[in-house]
Backbone as a chain_set.jsonl record, in Angstrom:
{"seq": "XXXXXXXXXXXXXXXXXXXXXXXXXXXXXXXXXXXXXXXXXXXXXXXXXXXXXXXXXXXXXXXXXXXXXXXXXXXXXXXXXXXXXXXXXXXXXXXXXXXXXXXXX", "coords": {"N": [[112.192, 108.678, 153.145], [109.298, 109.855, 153.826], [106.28, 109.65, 155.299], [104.464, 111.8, 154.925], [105.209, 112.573, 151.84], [104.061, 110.109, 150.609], [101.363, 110.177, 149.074], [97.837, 110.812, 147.772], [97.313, 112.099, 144.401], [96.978, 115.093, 144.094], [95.525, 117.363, 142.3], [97.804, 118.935, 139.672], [100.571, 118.273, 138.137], [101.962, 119.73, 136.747], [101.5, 121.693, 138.021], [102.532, 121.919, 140.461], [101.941, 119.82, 142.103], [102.423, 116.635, 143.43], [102.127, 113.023, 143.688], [100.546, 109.773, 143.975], [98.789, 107.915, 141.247], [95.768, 106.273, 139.206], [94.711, 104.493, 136.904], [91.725, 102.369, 135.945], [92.179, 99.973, 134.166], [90.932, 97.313, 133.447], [88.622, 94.891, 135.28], [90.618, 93.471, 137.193], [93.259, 95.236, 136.471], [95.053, 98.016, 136.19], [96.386, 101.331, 135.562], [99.139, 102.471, 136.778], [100.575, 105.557, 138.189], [103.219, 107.122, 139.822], [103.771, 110.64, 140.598], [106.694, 112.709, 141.197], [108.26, 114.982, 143.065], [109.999, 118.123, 142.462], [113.065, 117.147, 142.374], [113.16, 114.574, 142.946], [114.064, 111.05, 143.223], [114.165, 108.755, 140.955], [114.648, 105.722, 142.152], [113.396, 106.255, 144.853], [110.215, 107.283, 143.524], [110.093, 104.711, 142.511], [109.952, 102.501, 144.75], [107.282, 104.095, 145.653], [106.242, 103.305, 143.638], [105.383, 100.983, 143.645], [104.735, 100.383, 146.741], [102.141, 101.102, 146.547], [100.875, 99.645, 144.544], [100.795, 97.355, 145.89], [99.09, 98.182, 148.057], [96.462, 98.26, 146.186], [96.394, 95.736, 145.353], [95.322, 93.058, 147.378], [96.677, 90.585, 147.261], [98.6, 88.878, 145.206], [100.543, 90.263, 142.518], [101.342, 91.801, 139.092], [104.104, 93.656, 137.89], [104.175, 95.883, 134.846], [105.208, 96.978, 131.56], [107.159, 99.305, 132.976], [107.957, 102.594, 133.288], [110.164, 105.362, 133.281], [110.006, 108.675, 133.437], [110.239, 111.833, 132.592], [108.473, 115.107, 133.297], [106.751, 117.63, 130.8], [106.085, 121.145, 131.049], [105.539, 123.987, 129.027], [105.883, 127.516, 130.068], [104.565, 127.257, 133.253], [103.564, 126.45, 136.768], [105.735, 124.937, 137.547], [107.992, 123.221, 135.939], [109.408, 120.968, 134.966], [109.542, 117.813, 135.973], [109.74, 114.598, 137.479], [108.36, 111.422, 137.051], [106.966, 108.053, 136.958], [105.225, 104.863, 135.843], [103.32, 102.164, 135.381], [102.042, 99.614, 134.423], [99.833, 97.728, 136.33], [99.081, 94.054, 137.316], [96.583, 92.374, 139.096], [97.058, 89.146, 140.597], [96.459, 87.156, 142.619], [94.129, 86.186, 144.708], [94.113, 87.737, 148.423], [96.343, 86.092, 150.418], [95.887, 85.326, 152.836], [93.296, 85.13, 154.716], [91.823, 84.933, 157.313], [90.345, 85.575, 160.207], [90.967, 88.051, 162.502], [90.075, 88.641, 165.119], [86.779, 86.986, 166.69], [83.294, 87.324, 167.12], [81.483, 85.398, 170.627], [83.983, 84.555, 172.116]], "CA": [[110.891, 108.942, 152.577], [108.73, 110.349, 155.015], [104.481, 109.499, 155.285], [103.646, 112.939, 154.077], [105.682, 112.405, 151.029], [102.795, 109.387, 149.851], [99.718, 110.399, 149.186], [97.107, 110.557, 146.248], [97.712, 113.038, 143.523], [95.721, 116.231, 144.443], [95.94, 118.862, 140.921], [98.206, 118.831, 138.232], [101.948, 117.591, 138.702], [103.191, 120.766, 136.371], [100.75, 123.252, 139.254], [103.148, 121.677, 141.756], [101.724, 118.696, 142.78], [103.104, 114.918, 143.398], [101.563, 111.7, 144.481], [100.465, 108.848, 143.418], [97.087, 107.771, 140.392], [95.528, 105.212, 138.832], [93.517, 104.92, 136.174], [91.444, 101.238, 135.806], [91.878, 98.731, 132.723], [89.926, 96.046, 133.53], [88.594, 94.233, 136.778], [91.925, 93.219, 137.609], [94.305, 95.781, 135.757], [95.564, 99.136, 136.153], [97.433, 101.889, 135.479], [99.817, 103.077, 138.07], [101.703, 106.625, 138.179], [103.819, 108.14, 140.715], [104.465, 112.345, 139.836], [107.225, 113.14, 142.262], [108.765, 116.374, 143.67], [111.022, 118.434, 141.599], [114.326, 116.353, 142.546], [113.213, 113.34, 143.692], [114.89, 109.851, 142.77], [112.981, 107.542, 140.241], [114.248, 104.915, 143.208], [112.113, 106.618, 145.918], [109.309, 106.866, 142.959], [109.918, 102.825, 142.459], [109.318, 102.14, 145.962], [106.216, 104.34, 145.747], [104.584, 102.743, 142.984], [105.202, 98.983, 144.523], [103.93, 100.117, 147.969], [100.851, 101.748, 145.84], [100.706, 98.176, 143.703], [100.616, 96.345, 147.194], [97.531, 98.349, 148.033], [95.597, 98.027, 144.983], [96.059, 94.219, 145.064], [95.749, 92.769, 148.197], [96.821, 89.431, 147.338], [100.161, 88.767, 144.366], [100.579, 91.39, 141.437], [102.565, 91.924, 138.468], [104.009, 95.031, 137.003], [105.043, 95.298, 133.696], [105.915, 98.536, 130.747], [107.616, 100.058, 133.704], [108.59, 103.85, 132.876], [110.849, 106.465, 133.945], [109.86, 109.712, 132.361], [110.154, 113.324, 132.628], [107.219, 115.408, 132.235], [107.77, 118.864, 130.757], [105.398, 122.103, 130.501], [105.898, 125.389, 129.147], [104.737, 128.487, 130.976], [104.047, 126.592, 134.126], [104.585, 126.557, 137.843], [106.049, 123.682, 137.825], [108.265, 123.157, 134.272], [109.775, 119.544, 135.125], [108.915, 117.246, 137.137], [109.702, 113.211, 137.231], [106.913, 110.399, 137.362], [107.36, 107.047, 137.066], [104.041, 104.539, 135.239], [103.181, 101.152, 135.25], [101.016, 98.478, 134.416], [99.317, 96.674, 137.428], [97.805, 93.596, 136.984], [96.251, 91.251, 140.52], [97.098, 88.126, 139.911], [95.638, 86.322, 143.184], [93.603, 86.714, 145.758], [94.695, 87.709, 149.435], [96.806, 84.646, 151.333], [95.312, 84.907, 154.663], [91.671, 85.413, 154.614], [91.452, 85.012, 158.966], [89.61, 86.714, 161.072], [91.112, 88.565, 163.572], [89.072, 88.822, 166.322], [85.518, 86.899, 166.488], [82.554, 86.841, 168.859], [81.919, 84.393, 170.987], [84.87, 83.95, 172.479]], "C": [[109.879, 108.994, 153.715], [106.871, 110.018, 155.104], [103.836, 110.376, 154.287], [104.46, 113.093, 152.551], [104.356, 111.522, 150.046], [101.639, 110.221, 150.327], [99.174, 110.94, 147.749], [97.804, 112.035, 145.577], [96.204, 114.139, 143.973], [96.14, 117.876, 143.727], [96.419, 117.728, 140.404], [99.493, 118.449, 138.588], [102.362, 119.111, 137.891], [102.226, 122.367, 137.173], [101.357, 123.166, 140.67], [102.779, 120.271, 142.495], [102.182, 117.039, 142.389], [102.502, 114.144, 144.765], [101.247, 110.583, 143.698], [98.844, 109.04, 142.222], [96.972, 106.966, 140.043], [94.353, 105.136, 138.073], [93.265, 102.775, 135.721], [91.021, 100.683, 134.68], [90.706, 97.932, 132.499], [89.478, 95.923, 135.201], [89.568, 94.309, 137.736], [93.414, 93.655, 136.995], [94.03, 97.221, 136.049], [96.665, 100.098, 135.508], [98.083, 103.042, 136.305], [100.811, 104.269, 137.673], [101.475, 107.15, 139.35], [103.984, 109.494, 140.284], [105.325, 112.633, 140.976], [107.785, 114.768, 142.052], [109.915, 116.812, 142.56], [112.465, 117.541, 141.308], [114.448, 115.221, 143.309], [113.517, 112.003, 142.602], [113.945, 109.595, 142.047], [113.463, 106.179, 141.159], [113.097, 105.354, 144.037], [110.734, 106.483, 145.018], [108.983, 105.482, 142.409], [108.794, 102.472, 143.54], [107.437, 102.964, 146.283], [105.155, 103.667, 145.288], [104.48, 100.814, 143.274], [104.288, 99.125, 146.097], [102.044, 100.331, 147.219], [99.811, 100.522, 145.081], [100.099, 96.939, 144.525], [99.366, 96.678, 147.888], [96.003, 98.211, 147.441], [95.337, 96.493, 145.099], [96.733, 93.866, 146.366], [96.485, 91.258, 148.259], [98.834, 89.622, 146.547], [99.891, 89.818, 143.504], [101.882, 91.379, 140.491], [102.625, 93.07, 137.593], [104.523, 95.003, 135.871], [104.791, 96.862, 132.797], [105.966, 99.454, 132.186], [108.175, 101.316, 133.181], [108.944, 104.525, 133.498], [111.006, 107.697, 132.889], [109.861, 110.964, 133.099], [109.233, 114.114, 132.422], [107.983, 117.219, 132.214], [106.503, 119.827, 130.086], [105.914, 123.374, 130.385], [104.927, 126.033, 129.84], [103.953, 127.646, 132.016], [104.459, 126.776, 135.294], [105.652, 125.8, 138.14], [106.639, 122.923, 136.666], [108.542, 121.873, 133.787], [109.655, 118.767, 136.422], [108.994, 115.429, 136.925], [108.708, 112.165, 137.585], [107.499, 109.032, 136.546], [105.612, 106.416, 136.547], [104.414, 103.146, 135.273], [101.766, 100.467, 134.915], [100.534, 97.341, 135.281], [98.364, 95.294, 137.008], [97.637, 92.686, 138.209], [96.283, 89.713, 139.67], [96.599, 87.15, 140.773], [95.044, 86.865, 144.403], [93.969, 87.098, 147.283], [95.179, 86.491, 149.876], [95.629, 83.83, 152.306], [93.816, 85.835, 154.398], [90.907, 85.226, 156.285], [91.172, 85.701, 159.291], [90.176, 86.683, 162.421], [90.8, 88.273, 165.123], [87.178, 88.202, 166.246], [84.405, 86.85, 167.692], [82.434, 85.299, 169.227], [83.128, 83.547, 171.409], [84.924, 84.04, 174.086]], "O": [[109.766, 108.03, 154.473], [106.466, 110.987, 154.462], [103.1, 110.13, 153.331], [104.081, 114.16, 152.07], [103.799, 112.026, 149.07], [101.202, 110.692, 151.377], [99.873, 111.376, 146.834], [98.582, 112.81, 146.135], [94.993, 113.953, 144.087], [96.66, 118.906, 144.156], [96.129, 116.532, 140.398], [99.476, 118.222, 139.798], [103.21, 119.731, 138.532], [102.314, 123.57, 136.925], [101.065, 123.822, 141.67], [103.449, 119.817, 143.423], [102.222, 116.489, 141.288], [102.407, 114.352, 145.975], [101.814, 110.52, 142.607], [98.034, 109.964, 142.307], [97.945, 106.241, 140.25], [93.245, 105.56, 138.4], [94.174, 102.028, 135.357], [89.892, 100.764, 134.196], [89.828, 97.927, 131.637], [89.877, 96.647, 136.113], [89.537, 94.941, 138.792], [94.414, 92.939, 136.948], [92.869, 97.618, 136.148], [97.695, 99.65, 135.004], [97.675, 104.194, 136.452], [101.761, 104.036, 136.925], [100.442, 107.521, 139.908], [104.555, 109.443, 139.195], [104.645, 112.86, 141.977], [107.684, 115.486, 141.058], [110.59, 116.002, 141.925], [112.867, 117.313, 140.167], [115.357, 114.868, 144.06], [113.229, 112.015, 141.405], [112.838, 110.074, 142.293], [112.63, 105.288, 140.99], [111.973, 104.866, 143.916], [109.939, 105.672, 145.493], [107.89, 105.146, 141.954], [107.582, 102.267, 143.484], [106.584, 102.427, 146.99], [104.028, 103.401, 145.705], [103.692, 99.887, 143.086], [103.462, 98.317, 146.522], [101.043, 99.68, 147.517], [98.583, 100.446, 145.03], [99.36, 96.012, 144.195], [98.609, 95.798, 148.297], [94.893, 98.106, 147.963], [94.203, 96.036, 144.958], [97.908, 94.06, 146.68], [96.832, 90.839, 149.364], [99.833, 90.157, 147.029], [98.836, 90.396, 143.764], [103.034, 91.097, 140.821], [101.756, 93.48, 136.823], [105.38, 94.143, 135.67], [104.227, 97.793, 133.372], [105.03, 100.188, 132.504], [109.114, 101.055, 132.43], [108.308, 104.675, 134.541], [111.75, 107.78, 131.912], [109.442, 111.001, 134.255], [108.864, 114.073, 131.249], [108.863, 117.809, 132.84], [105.974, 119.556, 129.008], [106.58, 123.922, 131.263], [103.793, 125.693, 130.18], [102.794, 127.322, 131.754], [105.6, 127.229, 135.39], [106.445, 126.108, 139.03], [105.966, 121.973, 136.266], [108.205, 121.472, 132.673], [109.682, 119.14, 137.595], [108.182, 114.99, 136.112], [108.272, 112.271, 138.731], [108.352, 109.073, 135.66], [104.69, 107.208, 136.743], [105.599, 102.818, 135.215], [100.641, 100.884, 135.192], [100.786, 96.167, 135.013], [97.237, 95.369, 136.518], [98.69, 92.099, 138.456], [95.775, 89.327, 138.618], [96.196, 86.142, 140.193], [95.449, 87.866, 144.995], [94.454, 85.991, 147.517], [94.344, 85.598, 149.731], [95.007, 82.78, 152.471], [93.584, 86.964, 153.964], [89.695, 85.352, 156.46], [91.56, 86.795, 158.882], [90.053, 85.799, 163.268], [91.447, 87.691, 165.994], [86.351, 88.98, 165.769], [84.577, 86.463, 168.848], [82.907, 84.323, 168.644], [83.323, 82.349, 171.207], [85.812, 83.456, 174.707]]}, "num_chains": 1, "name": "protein.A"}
């Protein structure tokens, strides 16, 4: 799985396009979908939407109605196409809250 593989959703998943979205519940809740490439794994789209989960919440997180679905348009560029959905929710705040580098040193 290569860098240029992640990255946000930019269009429609059945106009050709795959990446990641997220649409926000609450404060501290989401909803997470991967749209991947014509023949790509729903593993590789796992690992997407956990690294994606790990960004959203910098601290712990828990996912939960995990899905593995198919999406399917007629008359389209793009007719099938696999995506993957979840339910994000942050459950604590970052660990390590240190600073790097400060003045005065």
């Amino acid at each position: 799985m290569g860098c240029s593989s992640y990255q946000p959703l930019d269009g429609y998943p059945h106009n050709g396009a795959s990446g990641y979205s997220e649409k926000v519940l609450t404060e501290n809740k989401f909803l997470v979908r991967v749209d991947g490439s014509n023949n790509e794994s729903y593993d590789s789209l796992r690992v997407k939407l956990m690294r994606r989960a790990a960004e959203l919440c910098a601290g712990s997180f828990e996912l939960s109605d995990y899905t593995m679905k198919q999406g399917f348009v007629i008359h389209a560029k793009r007719v099938h196409w696999p995506y993957v959905t979840a339910n994000l929710k942050c459950t604590n705040p970052p660990v390590d809250k240190s600073v790097l580098i400060s003045g005065g040193v």
